[in-house]
C-alpha positions in Angstrom: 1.0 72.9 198.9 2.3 69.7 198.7 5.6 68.8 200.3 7.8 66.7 198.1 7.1 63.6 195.6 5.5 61.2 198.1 2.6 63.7 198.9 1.8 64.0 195.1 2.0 60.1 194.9 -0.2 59.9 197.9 -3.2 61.4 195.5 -3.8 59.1 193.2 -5.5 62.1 190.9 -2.1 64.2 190.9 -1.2 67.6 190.9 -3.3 70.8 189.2 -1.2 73.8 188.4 -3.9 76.9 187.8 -2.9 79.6 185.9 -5.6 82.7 185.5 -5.4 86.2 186.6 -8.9 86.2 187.5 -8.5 85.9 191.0 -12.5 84.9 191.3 -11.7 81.8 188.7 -8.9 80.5 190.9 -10.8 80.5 193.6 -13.9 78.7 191.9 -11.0 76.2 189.9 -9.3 75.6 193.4 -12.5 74.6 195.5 -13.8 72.4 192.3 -10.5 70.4 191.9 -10.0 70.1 195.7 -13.7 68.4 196.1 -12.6 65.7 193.2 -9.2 64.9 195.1 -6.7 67.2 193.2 -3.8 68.6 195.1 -4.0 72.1 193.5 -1.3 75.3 193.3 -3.0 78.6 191.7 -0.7 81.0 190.2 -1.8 84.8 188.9 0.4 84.8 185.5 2.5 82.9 183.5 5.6 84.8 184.8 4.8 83.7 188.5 3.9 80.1 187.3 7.7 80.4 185.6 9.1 81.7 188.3 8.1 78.8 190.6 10.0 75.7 191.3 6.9 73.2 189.4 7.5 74.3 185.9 9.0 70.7 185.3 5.8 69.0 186.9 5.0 66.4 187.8 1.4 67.6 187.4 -0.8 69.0 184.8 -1.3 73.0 184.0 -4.4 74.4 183.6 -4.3 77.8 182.0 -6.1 81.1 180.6 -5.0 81.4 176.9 -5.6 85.6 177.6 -3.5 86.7 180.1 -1.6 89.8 180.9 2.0 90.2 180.5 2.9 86.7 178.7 -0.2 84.5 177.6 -1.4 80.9 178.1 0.5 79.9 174.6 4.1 82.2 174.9 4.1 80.1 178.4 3.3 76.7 176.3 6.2 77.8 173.9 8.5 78.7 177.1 8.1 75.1 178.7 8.4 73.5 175.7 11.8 75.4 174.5 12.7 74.6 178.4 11.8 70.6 178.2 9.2 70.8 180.2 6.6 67.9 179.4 3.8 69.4 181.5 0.0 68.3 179.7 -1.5 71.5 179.2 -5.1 72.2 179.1 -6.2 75.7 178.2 -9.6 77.5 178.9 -10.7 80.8 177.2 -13.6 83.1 177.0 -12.9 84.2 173.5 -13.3 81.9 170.8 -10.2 81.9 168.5 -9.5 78.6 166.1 -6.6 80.1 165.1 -5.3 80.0 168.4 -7.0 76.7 169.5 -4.9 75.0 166.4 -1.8 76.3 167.3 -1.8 75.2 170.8 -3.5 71.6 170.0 -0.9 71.0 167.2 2.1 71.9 169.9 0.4 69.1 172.1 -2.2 70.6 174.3 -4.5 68.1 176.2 -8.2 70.4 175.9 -8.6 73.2 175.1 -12.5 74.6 177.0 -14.5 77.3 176.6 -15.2 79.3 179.6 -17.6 79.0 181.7 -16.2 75.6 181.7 -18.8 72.6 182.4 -17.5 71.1 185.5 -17.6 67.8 184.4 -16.1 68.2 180.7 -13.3 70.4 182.8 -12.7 66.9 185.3 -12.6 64.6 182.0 -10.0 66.5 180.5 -8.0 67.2 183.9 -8.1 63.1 184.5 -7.2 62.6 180.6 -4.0 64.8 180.9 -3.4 63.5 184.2 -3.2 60.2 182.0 -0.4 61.4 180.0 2.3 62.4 182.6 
């Protein structure tokens, strides 16, 4: 976890913020973004990710559009309505272009389709990574 601002300056890649209840997928997601120089927090739900002190970044949120409790674009509403500027980049298992529109038009950096190609899932880290 990184200590304060100078160790997420330090990494020149930035801060990942993981949000998936699949504990299996954080794990994966964790060791993946370590390897390519990402300092990395995993969370279980949107309500623990709000609960934590990083909801106003700096960093980028990487999130589950299905999760239990609040999901991946209630928690995209939540930091928006709280001025959070957080790039978002969602991932999902189930298809839905509904959903994908809605969450692209409120500003949304990717949205991928899971099982996520490693190097398509980098790309779009770096991109939103690019935006803070």
């Amino acid at each position: 976890m990184p200590n304060n601002q100078d160790d997420i300056n330090k990494n020149h890649s930035g801060i990942i913020f993981i949000v998936d209840d699949d504990p299996d997928v954080r794990r994966a997601l964790q060791r993946l973004l370590k390897m390519a120089d990402f300092l990395v927090e995993a969370f279980a739900s949107a309500e623990e990710f709000l609960g934590s002190s990083y909801t106003q970044g700096p960093g980028v949120l990487l999130l589950d559009i299905r999760l239990p409790g609040m999901n991946g674009a209630e928690l995209q509403q939540a930091l928006a309505a709280s001025g959070s500027t957080l790039p978002l980049v969602f991932m999902t298992a189930y298809e839905d272009a509904g959903v994908r529109q809605e969450v692209m038009e409120r500003g949304a950096v990717a949205f991928l389709q899971k099982p996520v190609d490693e190097r398509t899932l980098l790309e779009a880290l770096r991109k939103a990574c690019e935006r803070r």
